[in-house]
C-alpha positions as CSV (number, residue, x, y, z in Angstrom):
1,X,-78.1,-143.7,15.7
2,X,-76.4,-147.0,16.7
3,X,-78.2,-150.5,15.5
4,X,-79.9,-151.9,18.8
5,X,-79.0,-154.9,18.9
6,X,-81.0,-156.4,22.3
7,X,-84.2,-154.4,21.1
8,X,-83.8,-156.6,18.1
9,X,-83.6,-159.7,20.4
10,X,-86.1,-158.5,22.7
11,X,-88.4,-158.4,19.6
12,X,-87.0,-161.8,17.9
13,X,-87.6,-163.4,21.4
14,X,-91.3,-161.9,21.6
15,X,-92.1,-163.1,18.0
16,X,-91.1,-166.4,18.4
17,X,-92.4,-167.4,22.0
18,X,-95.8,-165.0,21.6
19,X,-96.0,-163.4,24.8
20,X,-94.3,-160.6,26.6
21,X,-94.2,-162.2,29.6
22,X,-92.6,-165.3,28.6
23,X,-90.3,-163.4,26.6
24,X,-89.1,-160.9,29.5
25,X,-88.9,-164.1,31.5
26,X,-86.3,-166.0,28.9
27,X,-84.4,-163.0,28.5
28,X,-84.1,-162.0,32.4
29,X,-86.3,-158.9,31.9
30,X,-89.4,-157.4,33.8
31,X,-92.2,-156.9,31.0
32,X,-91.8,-153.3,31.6
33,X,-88.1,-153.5,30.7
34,X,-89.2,-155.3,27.5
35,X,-91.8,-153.1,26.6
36,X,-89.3,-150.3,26.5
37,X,-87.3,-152.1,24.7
38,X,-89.6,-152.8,21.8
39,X,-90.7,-149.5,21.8
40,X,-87.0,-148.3,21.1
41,X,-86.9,-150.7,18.3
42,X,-90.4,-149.1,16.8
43,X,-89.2,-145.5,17.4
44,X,-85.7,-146.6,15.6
45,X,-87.7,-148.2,12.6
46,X,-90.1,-146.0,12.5
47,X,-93.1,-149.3,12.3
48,X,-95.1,-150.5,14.9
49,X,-93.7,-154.9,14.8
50,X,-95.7,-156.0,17.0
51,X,-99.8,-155.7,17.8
52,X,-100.0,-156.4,21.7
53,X,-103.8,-157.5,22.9
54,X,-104.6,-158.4,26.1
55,X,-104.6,-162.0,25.2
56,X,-102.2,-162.3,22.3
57,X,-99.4,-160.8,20.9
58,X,-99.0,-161.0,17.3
59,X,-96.9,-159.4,14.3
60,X,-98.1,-156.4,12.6
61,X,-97.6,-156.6,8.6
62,X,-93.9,-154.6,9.1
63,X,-93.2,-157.1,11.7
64,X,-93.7,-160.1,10.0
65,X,-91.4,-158.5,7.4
66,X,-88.9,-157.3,9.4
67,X,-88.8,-160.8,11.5
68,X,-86.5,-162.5,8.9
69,X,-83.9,-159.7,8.9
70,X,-83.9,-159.7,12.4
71,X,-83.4,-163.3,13.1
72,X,-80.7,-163.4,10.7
73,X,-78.4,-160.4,12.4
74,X,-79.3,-162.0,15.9
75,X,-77.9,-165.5,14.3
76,X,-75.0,-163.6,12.5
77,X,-73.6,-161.7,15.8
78,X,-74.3,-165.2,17.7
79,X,-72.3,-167.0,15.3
80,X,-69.3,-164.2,14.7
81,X,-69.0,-163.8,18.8
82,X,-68.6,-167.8,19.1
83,X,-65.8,-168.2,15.9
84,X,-64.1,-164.6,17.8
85,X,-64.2,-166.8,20.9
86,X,-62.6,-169.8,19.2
87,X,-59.6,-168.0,17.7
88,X,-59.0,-166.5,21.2
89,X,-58.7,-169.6,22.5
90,X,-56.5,-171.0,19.9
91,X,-54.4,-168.0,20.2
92,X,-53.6,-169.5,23.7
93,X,-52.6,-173.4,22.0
94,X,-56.5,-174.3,23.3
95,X,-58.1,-177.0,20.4
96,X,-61.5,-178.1,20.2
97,X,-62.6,-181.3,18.1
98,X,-65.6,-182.9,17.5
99,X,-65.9,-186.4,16.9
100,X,-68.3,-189.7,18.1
101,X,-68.1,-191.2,21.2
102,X,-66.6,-194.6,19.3
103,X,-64.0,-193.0,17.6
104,X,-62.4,-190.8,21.1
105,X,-62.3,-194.5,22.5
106,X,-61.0,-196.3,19.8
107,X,-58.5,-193.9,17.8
108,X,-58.1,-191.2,19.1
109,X,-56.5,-192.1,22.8
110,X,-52.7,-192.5,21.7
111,X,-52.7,-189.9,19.1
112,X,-54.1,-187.3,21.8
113,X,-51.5,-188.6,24.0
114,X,-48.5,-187.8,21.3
115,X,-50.0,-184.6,20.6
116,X,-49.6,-183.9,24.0
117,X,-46.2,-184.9,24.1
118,X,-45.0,-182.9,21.0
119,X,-47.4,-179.8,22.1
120,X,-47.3,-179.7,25.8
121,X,-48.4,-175.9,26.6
122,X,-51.9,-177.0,24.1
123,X,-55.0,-178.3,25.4
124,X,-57.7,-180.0,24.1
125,X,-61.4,-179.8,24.6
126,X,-63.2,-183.2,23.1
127,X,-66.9,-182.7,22.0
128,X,-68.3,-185.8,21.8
129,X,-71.5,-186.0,19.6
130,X,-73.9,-188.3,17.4
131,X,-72.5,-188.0,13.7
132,X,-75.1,-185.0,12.9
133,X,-74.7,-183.4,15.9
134,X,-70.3,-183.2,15.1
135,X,-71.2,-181.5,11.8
136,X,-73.4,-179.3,13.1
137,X,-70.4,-178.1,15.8
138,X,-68.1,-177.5,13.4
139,X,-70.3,-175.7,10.8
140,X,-71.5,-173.1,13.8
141,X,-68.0,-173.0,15.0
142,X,-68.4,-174.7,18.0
143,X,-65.5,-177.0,17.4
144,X,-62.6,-176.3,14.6
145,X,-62.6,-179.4,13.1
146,X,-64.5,-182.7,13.6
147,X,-64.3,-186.5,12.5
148,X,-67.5,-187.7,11.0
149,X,-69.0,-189.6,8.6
150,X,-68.1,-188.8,5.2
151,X,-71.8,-187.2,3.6
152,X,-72.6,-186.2,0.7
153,X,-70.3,-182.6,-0.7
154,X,-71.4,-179.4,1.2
155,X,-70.8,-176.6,0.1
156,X,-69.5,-174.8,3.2
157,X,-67.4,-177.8,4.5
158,X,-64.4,-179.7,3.2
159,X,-63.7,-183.5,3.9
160,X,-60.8,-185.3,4.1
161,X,-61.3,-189.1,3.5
162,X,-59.6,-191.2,7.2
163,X,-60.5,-194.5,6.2
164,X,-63.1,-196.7,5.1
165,X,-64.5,-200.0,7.0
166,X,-66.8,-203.1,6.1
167,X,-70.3,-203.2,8.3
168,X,-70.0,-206.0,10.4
169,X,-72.7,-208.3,12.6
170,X,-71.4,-208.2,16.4
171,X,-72.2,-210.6,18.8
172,X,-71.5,-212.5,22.0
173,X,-69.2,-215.9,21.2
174,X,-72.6,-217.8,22.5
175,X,-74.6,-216.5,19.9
176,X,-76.4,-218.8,16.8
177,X,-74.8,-216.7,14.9
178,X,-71.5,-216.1,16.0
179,X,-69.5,-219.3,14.0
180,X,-71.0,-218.3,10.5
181,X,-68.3,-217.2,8.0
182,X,-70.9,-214.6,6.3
183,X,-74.5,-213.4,6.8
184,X,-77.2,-211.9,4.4
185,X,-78.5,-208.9,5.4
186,X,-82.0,-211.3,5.0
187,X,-81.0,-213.7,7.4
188,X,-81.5,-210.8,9.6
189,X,-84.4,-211.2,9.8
190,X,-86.1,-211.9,13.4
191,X,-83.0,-211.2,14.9
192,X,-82.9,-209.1,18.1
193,X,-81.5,-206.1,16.9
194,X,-79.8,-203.7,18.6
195,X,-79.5,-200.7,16.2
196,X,-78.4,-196.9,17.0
197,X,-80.9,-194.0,17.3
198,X,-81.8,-191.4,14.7
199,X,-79.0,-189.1,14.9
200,X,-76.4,-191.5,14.6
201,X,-74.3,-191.1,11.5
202,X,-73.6,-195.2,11.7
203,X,-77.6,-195.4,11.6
204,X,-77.9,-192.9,8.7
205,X,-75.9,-194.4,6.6
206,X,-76.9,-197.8,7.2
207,X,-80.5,-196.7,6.3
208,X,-80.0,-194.8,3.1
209,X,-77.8,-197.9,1.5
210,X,-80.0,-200.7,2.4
211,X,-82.9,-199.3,1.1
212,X,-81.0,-199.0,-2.7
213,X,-81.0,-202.5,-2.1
214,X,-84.8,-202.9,-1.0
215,X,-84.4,-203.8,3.0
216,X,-84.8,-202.4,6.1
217,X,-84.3,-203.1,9.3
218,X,-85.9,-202.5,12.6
219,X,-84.1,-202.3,16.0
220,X,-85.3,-204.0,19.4
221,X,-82.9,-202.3,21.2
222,X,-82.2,-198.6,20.3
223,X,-79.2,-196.6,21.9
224,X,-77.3,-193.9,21.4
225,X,-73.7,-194.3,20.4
226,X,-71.3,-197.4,19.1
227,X,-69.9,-197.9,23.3
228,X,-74.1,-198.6,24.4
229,X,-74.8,-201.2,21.5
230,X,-71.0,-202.8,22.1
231,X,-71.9,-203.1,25.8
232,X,-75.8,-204.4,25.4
233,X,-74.4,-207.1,22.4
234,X,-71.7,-208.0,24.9
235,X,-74.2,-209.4,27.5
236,X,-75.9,-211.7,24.7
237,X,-79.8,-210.3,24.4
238,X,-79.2,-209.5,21.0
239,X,-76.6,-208.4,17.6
240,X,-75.2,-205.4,17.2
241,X,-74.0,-203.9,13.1
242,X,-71.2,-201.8,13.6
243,X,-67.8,-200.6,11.7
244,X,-65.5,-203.7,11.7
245,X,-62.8,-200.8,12.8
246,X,-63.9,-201.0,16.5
247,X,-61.7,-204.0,17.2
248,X,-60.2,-202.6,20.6
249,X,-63.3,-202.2,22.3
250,X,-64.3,-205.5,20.9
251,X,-61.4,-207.4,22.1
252,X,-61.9,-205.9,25.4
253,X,-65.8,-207.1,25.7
254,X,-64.8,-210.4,24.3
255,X,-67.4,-209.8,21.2
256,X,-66.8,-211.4,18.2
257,X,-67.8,-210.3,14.3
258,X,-69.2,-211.8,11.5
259,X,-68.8,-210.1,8.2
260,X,-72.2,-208.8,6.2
261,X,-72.8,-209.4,2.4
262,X,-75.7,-209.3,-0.1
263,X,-75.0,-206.0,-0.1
264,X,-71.6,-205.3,1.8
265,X,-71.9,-201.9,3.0
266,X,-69.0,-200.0,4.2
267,X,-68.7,-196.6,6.3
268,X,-66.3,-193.9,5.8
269,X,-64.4,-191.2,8.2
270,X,-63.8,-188.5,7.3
271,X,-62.0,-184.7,8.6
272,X,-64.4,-182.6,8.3
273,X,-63.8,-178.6,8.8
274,X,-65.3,-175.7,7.4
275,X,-64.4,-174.4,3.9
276,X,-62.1,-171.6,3.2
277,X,-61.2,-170.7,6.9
278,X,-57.3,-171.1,7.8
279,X,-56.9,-173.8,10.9
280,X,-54.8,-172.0,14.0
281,X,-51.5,-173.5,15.0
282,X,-52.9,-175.4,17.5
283,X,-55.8,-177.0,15.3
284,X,-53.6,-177.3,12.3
285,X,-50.9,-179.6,14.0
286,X,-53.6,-182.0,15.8
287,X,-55.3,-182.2,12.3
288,X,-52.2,-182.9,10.2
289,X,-51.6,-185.4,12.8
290,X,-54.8,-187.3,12.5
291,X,-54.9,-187.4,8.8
292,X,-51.4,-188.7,8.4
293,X,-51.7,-191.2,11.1
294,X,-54.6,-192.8,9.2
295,X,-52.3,-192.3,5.9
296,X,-49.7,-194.7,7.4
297,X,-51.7,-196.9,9.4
């Protein structure tokens, strides 16, 4: 007898919302369709999984053991169809890279653009994502490589270090604070913050090196991504700490930066892609490119 695979994610789906009906309605199903559907699964098994009331539904003891197993071959086929998707694509020159809104504005236009010149049948898809939200993508496979901030080892991913730059105060030219030659993070102070949100990777590692040091800071202004705070700084309600890499969109706001000590924190980019998995053509010669730009530059 063949392993039923949407029985088993009929009954995943039912498990985890705890009704029929809002399970047939997620997966496009009447209830009657999804009761014969569990019932295959039961018959197949052998256990009644689930214990159906006319006011709950709930896991019998066999479900609640079998529930694990079947999340995790849902979650495997998910995860096999999308990485057989990706290397279809890339059999066609098609690349997919994950990276921060920042760094597709500031580094990566011209290097895209030589890409294209040297590879002109390949085309790129550009995932832009908060610096969790990039790792994530390329550890399900979503994207084939990524450029985030360097973390701490993972065992399924491998790193390649792109550069490293100082944390810098950013601010409109008007600003008190914009002809000071330095600034304690202290001094900080009372300022009108504008910080990045939770999943930023700037944020996070920000957060986790200033409190070795005892301080913290909290933001007035939250946003999402190094483009928002650049643009919200630029108008002169409040300062911005960002990478001092982000010069050209800097320069283009007329912002100006004033370097951070006591302590001076630094963030680092990094390649990231997953460990032990061969690049395609297509992937391997836009990464190669990125890391040996950064190399020379």
């Amino acid at each position: 007898m063949h392993l039923p695979m949407d029985d088993i994610q009929a009954f995943v789906m039912v498990a985890e919302l705890g009704s029929f009906s809002r399970a047939a309605e997620r997966l496009g199903l009447t209830q009657t369709g999804l009761t014969r559907r569990i019932q295959r699964l039961e018959a197949y098994v052998g256990l009644a999984l689930l214990d159906r009331t006319t006011r709950r539904t709930g896991l019998t003891a066999a479900g609640r053991d079998f529930l694990p197993l079947a999340r995790r071959v849902v979650e495997d086929l998910t995860h096999g169809l999308q990485r057989l998707r990706t290397t279809s694509r890339l059999s066609a020159g098609d690349v997919t890279l994950a990276t921060m809104p920042a760094v597709a504005y500031e580094r990566l236009p011209q290097l895209l653009a030589e890409y294209a010149r040297r590879h002109p049948g390949n085309r790129v898809m550009l995932l832009e994502r908060s610096g969790s939200a990039v790792t994530e993508a390329v550890r399900s496979g979503a994207a084939e490589f990524g450029i985030h901030i360097m973390q701490a080892p993972q065992a399924e991913l491998e790193e390649d270090l792109l550069s490293t730059d100082p944390l810098v105060l950013v601010c409109h030219p008007s600003h008190p604070l914009a002809g000071r030659g330095a600034l304690r993070w202290a001094e900080l102070a009372g300022q009108d913050l504008i910080t990045l949100g939770g999943s930023s990777g700037n944020r996070a590692a920000v957060e986790q090196q200033l409190a070795a040091s005892g301080l913290s800071l909290r933001g007035r202004f939250v946003v999402e991504n190094t483009p928002s705070a650049m643009a919200l700084a630029a108008t002169g309600i409040g300062v911005a700490i960002l990478p001092s890499a982000a010069q050209r969109g800097r320069l283009l706001s007329g912002l100006v930066e004033v370097p951070l000590v006591e302590p001076a924190l630094r963030r680092s980019l990094a390649l990231v892609r997953r460990r032990g998995e061969a690049l395609a053509p297509a992937a391997a010669a836009l990464h190669r490119m990125i890391r040996e730009s950064h190399v020379q530059g």
